[in-house]
C-alpha positions as CSV (number, residue, x, y, z in Angstrom):
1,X,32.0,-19.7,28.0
2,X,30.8,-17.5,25.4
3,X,33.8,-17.7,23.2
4,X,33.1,-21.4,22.6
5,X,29.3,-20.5,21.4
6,X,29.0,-20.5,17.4
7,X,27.5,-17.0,16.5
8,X,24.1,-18.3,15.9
9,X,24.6,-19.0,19.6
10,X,25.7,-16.2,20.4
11,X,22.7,-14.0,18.6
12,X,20.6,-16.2,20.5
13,X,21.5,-15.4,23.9
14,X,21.9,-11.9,23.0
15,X,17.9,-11.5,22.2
16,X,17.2,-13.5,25.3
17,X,19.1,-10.9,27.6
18,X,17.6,-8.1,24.9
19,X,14.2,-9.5,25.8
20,X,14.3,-10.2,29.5
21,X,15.5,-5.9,29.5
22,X,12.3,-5.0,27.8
23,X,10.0,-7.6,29.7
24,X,11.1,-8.3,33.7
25,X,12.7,-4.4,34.9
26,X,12.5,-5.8,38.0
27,X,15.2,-9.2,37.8
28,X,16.9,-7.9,34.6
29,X,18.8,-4.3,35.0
30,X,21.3,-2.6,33.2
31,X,23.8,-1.5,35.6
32,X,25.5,2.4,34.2
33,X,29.4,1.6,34.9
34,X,31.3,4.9,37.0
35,X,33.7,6.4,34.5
36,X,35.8,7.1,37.5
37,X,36.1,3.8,38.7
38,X,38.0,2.7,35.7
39,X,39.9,3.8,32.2
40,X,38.1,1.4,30.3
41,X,34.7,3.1,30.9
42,X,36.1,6.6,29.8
43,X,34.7,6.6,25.9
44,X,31.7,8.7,25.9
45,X,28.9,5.8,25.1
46,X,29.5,4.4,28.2
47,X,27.4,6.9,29.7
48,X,24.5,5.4,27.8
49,X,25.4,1.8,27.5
50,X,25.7,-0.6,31.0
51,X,26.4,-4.3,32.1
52,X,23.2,-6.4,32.0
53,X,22.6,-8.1,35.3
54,X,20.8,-10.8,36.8
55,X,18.9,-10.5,40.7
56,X,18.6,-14.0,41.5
57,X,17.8,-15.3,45.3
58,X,19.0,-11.5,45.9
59,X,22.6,-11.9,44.3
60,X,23.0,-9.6,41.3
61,X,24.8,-11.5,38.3
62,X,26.3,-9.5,35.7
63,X,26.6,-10.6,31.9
64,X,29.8,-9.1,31.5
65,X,30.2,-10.5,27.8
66,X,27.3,-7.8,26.8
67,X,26.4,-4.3,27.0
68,X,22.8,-2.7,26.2
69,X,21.7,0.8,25.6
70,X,20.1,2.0,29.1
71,X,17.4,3.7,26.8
72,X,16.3,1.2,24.2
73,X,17.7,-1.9,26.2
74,X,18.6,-3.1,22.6
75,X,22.0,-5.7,23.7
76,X,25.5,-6.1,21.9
77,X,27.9,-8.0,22.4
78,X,31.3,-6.7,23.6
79,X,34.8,-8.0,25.5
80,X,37.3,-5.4,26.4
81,X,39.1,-6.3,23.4
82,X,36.3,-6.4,21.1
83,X,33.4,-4.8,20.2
84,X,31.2,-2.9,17.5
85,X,32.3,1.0,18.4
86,X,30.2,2.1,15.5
87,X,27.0,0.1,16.4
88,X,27.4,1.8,19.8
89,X,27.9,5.5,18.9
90,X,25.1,5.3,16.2
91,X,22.7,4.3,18.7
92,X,23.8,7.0,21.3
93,X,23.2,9.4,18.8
94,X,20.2,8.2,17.4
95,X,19.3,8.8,20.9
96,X,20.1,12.2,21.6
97,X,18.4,13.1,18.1
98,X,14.9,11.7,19.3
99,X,12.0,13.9,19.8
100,X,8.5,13.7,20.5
101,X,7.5,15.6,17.3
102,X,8.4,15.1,13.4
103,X,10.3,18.1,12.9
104,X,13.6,16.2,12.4
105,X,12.0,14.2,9.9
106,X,11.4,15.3,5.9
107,X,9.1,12.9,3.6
108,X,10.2,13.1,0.1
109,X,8.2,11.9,-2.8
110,X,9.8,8.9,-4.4
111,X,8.8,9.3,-8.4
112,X,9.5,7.0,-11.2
113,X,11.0,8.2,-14.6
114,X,8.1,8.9,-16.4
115,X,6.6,11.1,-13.5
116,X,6.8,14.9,-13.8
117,X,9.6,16.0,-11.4
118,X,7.2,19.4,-10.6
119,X,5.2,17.6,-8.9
120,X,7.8,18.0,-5.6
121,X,7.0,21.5,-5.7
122,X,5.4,23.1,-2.7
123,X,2.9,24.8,-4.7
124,X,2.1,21.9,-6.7
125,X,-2.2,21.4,-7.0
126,X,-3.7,17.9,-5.8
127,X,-6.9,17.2,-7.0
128,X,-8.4,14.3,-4.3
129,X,-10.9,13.4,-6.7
130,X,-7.6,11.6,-9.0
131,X,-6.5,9.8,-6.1
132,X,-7.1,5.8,-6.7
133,X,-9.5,4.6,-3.7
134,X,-8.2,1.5,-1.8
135,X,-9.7,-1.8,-1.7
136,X,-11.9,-1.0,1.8
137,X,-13.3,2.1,0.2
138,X,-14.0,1.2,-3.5
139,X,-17.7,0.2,-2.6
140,X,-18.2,4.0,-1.4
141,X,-16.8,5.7,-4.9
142,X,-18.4,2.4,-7.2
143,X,-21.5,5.1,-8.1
144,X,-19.2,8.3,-8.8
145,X,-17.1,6.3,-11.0
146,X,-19.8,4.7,-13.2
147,X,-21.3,8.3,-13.6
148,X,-17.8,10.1,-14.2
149,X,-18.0,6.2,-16.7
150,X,-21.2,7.3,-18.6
151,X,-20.6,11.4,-18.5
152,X,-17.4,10.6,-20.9
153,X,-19.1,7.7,-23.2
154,X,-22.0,10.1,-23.7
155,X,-19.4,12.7,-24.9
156,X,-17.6,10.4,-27.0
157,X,-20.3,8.8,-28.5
158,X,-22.4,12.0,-29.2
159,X,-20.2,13.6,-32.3
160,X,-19.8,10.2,-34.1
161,X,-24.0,9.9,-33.6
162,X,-24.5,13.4,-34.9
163,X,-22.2,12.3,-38.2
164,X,-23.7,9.3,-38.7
165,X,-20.2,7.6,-38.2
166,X,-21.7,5.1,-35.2
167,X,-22.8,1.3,-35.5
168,X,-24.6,-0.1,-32.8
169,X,-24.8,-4.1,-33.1
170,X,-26.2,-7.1,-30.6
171,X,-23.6,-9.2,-28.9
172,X,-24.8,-12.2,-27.2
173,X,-22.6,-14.5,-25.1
174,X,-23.5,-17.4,-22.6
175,X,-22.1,-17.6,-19.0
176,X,-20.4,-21.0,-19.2
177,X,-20.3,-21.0,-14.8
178,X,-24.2,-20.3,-14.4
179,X,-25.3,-21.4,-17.8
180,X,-27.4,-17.8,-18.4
181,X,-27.1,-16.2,-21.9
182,X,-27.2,-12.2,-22.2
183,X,-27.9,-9.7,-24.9
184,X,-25.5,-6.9,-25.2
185,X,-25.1,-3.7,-27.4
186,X,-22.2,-2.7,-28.9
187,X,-21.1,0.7,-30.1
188,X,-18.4,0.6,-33.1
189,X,-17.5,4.5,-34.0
190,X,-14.7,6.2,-35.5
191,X,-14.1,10.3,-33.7
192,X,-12.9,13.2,-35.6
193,X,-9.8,12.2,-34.8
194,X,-10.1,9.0,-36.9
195,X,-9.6,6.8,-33.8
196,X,-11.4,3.5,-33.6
197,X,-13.8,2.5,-30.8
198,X,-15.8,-0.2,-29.8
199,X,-17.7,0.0,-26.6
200,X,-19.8,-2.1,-24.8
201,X,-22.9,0.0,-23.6
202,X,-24.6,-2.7,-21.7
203,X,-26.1,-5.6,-21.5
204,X,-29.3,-7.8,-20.2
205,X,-30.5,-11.5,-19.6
206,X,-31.9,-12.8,-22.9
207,X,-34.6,-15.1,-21.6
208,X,-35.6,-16.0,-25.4
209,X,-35.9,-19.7,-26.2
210,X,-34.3,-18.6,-29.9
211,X,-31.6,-16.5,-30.4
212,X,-33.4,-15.0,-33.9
213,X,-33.2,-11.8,-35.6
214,X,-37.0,-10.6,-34.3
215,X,-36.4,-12.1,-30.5
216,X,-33.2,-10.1,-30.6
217,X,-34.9,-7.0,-31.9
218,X,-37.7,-7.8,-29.3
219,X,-35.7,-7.5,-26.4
220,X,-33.7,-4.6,-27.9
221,X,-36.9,-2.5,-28.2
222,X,-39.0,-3.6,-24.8
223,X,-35.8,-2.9,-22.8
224,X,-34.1,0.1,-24.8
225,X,-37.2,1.4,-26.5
226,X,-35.1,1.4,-29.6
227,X,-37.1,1.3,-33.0
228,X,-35.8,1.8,-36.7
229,X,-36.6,5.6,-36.5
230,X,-34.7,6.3,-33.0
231,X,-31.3,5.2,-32.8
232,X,-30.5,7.7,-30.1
233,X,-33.3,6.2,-28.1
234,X,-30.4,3.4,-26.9
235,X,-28.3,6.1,-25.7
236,X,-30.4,8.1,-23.6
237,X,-31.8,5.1,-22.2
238,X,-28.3,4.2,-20.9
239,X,-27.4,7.0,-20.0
């Protein structure tokens, strides 16, 4: 008896019958009830929703404690004195507003508060270049970043050059993991705009046994080809 079932129970059996619909047509059917036959079936969802039933040794069983949707086969559960009226119609409209197209269907864009609400205007330019690439494609843009990377550090970096206003220093660290130490060069500047930089510029393996004054200046001028009368020559190596 399904009114001694818990509704765990109950939900339970439902997705069984839901599932047999969708997976054995040929045992499991949902039988349309006649609207003539009867006053109960005169509401208008019963011409969408039937009895479930059962072929078994060629007698047809009917779960008379559920209805499904003939279309979706999606189950409820129902007694004549019971049942979820507003589960019912919102799937038989749901049904009749289905197409085979998206015309039915607007896709808004959800923004935050510190977006610009213009930008859910039809006329509204999209550069694809801005667009962030995902995780399987950020190999592919890797190059046109680090150019777009050095084409802006050039431009910052040339004004405070020109001025005199940039300091360009050795940084050396040690990778603690692979036990390798590197020699990197770091710009310190301050723009017309009085803001404070410092960038890394870039760095190398620094295969001296000494981490001295000259072997630093060494490795600084065989890689860079920097000397004491080009400072620039750093920068348009790099870049």
């Amino acid at each position: 008896d399904i009114g001694e079932k818990t509704p765990q129970q109950v939900v339970q059996v439902k997705d069984r019958i839901q599932c047999a619909l969708k997976t054995n047509p040929d045992q499991f059917k949902i039988v349309i009830r006649n609207k003539s036959q009867s006053r109960q079936y005169l509401a208008d969802w019963w011409s969408v929703f039937g009895i479930p039933t059962q072929t078994l040794n060629e007698k047809c069983y009917a779960m008379k404690n559920f209805i499904a949707c003939n279309h979706c086969k999606t189950v409820y559960r129902y007694s004549p004195t019971f049942t979820s009226t507003n589960s019912l119609s919102t799937s038989e409209l749901s049904i009749k507003s289905t197409k085979a197209t998206l015309t039915n269907y607007s896709f808004k864009y959800k923004s935050n508060h510190d977006s610009d609400k213009s930008i859910n205007r039809k006329d509204v330019d999209l550069n694809i270049q801005n667009f962030l690439p995902s995780r399987y494609t950020i190999s592919r843009n890797v190059h046109s970043i680090a150019e777009q990377t050095r084409a802006r550090f050039k431009e910052l970096l040339s004004e405070p050059l020109e001025n005199e206003a940039l300091t360009l220093s050795p940084d050396l660290w040690t990778d603690r993991f692979r036990q390798i130490t590197y020699l990197g060069v770091t710009a310190t500047l301050i723009d017309s705009s009085y803001k404070y930089y410092t960038i890394t510029l870039c760095c190398t393996e620094f295969t001296e046994k000494e981490k001295t004054a000259n072997n630093i200046e060494k490795v600084g001028i065989d890689v860079h080809c920097l000397d004491d009368n080009n400072i620039s020559g750093l920068l348009l190596d790099i870049f």
